[in-house]
C-alpha positions as CSV (number, residue, x, y, z in Angstrom):
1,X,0.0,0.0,0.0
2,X,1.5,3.5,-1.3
3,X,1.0,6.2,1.6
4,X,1.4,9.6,-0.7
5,X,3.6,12.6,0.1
6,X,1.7,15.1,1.6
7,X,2.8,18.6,3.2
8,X,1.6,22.3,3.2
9,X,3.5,25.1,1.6
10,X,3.0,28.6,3.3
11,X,3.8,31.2,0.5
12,X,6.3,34.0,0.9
13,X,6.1,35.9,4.1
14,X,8.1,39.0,3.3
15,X,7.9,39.2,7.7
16,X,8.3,43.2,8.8
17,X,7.0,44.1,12.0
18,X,4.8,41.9,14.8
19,X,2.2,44.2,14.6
20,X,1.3,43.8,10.7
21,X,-1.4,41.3,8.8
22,X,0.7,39.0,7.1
23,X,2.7,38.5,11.0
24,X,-1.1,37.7,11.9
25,X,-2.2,35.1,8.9
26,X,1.1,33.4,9.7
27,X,0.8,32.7,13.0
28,X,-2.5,31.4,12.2
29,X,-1.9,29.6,9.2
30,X,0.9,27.6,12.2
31,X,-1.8,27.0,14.6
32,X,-4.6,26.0,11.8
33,X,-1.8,23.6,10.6
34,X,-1.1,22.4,14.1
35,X,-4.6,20.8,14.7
36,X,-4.7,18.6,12.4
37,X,-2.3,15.4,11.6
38,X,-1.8,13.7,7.6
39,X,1.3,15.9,6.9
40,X,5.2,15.3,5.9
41,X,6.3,19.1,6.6
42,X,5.8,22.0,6.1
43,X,7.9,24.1,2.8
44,X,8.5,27.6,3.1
45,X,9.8,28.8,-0.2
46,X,12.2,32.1,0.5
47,X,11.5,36.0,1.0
48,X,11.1,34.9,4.6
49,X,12.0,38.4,6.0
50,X,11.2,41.3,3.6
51,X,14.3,43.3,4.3
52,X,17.0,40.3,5.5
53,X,16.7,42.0,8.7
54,X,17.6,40.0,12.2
55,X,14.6,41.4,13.8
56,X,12.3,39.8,10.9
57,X,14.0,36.7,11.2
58,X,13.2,36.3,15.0
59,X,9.2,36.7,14.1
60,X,9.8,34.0,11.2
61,X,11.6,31.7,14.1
62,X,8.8,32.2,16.7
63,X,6.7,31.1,14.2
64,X,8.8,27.5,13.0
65,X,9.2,27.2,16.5
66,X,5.3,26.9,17.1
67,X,5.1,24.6,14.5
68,X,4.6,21.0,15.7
69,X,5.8,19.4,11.7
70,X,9.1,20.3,10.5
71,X,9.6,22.9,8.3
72,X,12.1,23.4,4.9
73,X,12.7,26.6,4.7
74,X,15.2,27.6,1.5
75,X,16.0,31.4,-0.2
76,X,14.3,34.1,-2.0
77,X,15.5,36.9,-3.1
78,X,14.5,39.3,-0.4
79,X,16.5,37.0,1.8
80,X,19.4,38.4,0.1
81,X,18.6,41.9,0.2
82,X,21.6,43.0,2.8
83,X,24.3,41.3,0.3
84,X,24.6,38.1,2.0
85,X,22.4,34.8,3.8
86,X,23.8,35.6,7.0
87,X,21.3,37.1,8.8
88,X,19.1,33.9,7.2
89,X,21.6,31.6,8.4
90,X,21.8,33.0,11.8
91,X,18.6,34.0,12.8
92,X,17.2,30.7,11.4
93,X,19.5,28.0,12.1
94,X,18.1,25.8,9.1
95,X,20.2,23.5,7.0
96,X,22.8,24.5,4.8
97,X,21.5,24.7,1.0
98,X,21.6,22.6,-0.8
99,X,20.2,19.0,0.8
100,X,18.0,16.0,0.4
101,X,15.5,14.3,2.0
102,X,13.8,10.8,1.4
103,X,10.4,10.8,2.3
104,X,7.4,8.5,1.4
105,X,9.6,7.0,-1.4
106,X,9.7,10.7,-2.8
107,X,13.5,12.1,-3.0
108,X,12.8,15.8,-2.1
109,X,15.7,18.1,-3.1
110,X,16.1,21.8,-1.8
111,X,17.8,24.4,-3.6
112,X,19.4,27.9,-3.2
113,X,18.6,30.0,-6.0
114,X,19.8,33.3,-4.5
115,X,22.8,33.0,-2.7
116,X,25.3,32.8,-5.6
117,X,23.5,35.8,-7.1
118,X,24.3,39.4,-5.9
119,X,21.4,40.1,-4.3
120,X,17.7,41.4,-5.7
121,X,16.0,38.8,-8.6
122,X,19.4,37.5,-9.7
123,X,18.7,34.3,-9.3
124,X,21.7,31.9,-9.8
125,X,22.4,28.4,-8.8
126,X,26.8,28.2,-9.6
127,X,28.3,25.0,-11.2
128,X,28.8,23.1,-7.9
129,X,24.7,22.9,-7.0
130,X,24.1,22.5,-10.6
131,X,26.6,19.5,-10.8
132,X,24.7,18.4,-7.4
133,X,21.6,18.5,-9.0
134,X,22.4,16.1,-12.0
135,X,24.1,14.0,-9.3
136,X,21.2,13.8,-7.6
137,X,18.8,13.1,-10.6
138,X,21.1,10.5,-11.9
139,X,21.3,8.9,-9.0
140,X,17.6,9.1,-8.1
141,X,17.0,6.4,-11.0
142,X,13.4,5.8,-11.5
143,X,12.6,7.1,-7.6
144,X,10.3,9.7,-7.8
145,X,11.8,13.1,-7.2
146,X,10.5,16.6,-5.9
147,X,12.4,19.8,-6.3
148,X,12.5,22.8,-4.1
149,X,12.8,26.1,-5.2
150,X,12.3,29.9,-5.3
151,X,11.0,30.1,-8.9
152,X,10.8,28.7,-12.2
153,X,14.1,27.4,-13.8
154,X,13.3,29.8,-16.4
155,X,14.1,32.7,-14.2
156,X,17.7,31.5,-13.5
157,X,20.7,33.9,-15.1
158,X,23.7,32.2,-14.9
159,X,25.3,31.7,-17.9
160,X,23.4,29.0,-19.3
161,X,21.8,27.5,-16.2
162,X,18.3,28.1,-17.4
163,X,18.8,25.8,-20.2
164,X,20.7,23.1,-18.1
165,X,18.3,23.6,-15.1
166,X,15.3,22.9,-17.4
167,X,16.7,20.2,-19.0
168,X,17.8,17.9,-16.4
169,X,14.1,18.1,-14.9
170,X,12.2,18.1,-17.7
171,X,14.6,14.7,-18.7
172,X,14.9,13.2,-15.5
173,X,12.3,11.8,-12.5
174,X,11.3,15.4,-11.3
175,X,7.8,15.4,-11.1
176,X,6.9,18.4,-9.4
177,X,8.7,21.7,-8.6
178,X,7.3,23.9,-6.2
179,X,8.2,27.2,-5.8
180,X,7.0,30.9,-4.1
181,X,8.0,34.0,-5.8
182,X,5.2,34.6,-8.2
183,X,3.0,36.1,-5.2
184,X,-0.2,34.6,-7.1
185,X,-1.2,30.7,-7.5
186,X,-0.1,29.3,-10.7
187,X,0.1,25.2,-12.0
188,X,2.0,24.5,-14.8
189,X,2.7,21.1,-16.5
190,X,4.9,20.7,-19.4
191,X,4.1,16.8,-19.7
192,X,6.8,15.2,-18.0
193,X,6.8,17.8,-14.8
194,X,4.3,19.7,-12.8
195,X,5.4,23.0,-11.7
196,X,3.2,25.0,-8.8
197,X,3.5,28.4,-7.4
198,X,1.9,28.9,-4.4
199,X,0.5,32.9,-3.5
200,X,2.6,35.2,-1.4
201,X,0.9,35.0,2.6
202,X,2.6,39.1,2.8
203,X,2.6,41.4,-0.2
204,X,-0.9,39.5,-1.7
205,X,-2.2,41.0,-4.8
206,X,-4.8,38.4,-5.4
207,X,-7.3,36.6,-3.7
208,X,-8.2,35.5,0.5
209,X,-5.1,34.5,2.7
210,X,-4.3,30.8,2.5
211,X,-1.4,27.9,1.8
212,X,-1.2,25.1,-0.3
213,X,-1.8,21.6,0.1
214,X,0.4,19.4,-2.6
215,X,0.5,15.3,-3.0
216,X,2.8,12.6,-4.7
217,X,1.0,9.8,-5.0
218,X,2.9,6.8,-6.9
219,X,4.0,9.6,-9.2
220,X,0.8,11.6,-9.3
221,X,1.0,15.0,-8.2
222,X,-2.2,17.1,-6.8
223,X,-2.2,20.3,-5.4
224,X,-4.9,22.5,-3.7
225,X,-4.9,25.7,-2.0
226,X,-6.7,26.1,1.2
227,X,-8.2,29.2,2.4
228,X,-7.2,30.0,6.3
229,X,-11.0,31.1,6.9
230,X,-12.6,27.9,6.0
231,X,-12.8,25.3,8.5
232,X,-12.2,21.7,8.7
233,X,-12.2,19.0,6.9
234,X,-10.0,19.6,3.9
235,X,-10.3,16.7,0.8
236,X,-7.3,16.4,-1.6
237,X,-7.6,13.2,-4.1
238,X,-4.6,11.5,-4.7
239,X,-5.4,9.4,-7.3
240,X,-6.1,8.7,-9.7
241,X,-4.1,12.0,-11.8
242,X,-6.6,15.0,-13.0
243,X,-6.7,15.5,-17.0
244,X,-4.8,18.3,-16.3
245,X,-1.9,17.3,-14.2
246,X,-1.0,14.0,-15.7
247,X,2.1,13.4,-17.1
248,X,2.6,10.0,-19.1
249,X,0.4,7.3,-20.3
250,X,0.4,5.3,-16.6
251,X,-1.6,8.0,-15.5
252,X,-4.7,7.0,-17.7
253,X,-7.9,5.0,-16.0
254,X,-9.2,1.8,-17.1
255,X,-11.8,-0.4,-16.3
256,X,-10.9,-0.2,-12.4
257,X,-9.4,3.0,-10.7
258,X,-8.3,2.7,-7.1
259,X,-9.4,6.6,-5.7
260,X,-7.6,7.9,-3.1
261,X,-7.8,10.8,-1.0
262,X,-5.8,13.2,1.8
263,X,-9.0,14.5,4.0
264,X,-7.3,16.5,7.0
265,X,-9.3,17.2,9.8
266,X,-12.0,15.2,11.6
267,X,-14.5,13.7,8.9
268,X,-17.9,12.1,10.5
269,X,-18.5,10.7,6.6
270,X,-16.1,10.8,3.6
271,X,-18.1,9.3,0.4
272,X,-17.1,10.3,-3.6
273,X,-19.7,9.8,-6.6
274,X,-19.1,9.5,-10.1
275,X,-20.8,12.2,-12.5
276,X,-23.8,12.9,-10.9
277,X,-24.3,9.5,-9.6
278,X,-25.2,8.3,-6.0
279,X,-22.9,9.0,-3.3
280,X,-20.9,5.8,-2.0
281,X,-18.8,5.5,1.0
282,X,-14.8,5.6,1.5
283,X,-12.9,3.5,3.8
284,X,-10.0,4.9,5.5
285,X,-6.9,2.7,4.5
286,X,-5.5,0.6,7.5
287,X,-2.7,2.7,8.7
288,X,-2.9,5.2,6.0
289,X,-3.6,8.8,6.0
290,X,-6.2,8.5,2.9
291,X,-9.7,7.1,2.4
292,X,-9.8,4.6,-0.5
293,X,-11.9,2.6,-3.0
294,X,-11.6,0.9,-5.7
295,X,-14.5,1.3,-8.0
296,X,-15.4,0.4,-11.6
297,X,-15.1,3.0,-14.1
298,X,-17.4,3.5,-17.0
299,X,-16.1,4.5,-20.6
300,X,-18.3,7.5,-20.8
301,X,-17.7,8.9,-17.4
302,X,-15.8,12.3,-17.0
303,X,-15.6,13.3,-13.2
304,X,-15.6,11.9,-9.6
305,X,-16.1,13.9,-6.8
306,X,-15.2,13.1,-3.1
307,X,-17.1,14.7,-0.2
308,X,-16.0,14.7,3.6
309,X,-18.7,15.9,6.1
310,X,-17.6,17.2,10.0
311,X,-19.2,18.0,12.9
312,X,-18.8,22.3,11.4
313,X,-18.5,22.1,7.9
314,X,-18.4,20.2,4.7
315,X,-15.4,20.2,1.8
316,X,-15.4,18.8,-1.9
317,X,-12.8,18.1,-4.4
318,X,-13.6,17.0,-8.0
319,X,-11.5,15.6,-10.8
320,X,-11.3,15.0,-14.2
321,X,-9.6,11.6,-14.9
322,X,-7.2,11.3,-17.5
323,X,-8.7,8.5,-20.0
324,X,-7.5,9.8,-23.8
325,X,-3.7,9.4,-24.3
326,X,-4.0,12.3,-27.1
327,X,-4.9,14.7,-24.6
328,X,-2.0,14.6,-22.4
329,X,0.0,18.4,-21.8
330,X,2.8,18.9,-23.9
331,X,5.7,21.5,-23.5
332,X,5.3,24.9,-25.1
333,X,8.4,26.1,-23.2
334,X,10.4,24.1,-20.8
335,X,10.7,25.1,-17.3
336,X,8.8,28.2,-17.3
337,X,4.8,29.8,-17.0
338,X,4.5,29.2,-20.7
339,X,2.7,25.5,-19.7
340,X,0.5,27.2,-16.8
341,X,-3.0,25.8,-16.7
342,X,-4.5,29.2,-16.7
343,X,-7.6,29.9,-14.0
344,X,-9.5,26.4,-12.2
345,X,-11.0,27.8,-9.5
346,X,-11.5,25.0,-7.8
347,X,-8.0,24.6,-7.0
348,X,-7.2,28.2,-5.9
349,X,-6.0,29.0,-9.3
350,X,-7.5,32.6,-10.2
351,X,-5.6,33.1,-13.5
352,X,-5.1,36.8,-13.0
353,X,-1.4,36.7,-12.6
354,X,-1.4,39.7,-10.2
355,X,2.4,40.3,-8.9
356,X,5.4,42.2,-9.2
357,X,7.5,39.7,-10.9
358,X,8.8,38.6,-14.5
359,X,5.9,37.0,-15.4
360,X,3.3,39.3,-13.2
361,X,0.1,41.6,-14.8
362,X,0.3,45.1,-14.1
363,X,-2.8,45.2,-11.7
């Protein structure tokens, strides 16, 4: 029995003073995550303290040290913004960049994208954690892997890196990057890798306060954002893969599809239905964090639906098996936005592109 990869990835704090909103959502976007179990870790994906300062790095450290998963915290460019990591370094006391971690059969890889730059959006990797990263990827062999970074490969500027970056994902087992940066929710999938952006928690141009929840399931990636103001349960389904997020022929259904699904928080009923079809109940899976079933799937099906109901409030999450090899996604530009999925509501995805950065709307 496969138990799926499953954490939460708070988006860019950009952390200034105690007293202001995003200091707020974080602290309870901790304790929200804190009541509930079905969790790896927790990522956070750079621009921790908007200014570099030591002062903003104590409020991010209060924070991790409420948390009760661990945390992965790697580099943005903000982090940078006094010349050099090591106010991150000191007033954080995480890791070295870069590391891996094996988790859940997953081979999780965290990168620093800003300290070989010079500070600001230069975002460089250098030959030795490039030459780490094909190591890595080589040696990986069929594992699945999951790569940690500030932003798309696309964005890199060392002298060719963007190229090499781009090439040794989109070639090798990476099958999802996740990143921060963009300060608005973005999924992109360039048919071999699914690449997701998770919105800013301080400077938010778009949409309510929130984090993502992300999945590798036997290779299958899912991803959801959930809103801080909604309560318990949350429902993420594993597997099968969405249309939209599958990457290779293994992903299709047949006649029978196991379903899976990550409900967090207490659930009094979790059932799923196909279509509009009755609803039919899940079983939790013995010593698993997912409710299962294995259900027969018929040709001219298109969606299944899974529903958890708790003692305050209800939560749904809908897919759209994969089922025609033809209509898998196919690269129109290799390690960049150019393969994002555009707006799906459903999954936090607005499709307005409202940031500051390189691939941003004016707003």
């Amino acid at each position: 029995m496969t138990i799926p990869l499953a954490f939460a990835h708070i988006g860019d704090l950009h952390l200034t003073g105690a007293e202001a909103d995003n200091a707020r959502d974080f602290a309870a976007i901790v304790a929200q995550l804190n009541e509930v179990e079905g969790l790896d870790f927790v990522f956070v994906p750079g621009d921790n303290a908007d200014n570099g300062r030591p002062e903003q790095y104590a409020l991010v450290r209060a924070g991790l040290d409420r948390l009760r998963l661990p945390a992965h915290v790697i580099t943005g460019d903000h982090d940078m913004e006094g010349g050099s990591l090591d106010a991150f370094h000191d007033g954080l006391g995480v890791p070295r960049l870069p590391y891996a971690v094996d988790m859940r059969g997953v081979r999780c890889l965290f990168l620093d994208m800003c300290g070989p730059g010079s500070g600001g959006p230069d975002f460089r990797l250098g030959p030795d954690q490039v030459a780490w990263l094909a190591d890595e990827l080589e040696r990986a062999g069929d594992t699945p892997c999951a790569l940690f970074m500030h932003s798309y490969p696309a964005d890199l500027k060392g002298e060719g890196e963007a190229e090499r970056v781009a090439d040794l994902v989109h070639r090798g087992p990476v099958r999802l990057v996740e990143m921060g940066h963009t300060h608005y929710n973005e999924l992109a999938n360039d048919g071999r890798t699914v690449y997701a952006a998770t919105r800013s928690t301080g400077q938010i141009e778009e949409g309510p306060v929130g984090y993502a929840i992300a999945a590798i399931d036997g290779g299958v990636v899912s991803w959801r954002f959930k809103e801080l103001a909604r309560p318990w349960p949350f429902v993420l389904i594993t597997a099968p893969a969405d249309r939209r997020l599958a990457c290779d022929a293994g992903h299709m259904v047949g006649e029978r599809v196991t379903l899976r699904a990550l409900v967090l928080g207490p659930a009094e009923t979790v059932e799923y239905r196909i279509d509009d079809g009755s609803w039919r109940p899940m079983a939790r899976e013995d010593g698993a964090r997912c409710y299962a079933a294995t259900i027969a799937w018929p040709a001219d099906a298109r969606a299944i639906e899974v529903r958890a109901t708790g003692a305050v409030g209800t939560d749904t999450d809908a897919i759209e098996p994969a089922s025609d090899p033809t209509g898998l996604p196919t690269s129109r530009g290799i390690g960049s936005d150019a393969d994002a999925l555009g707006a799906w509501e459903a999954r936090g995805l607005l499709g307005t592109q409202l940031g500051p950065n390189r691939n941003g709307r004016q707003w």
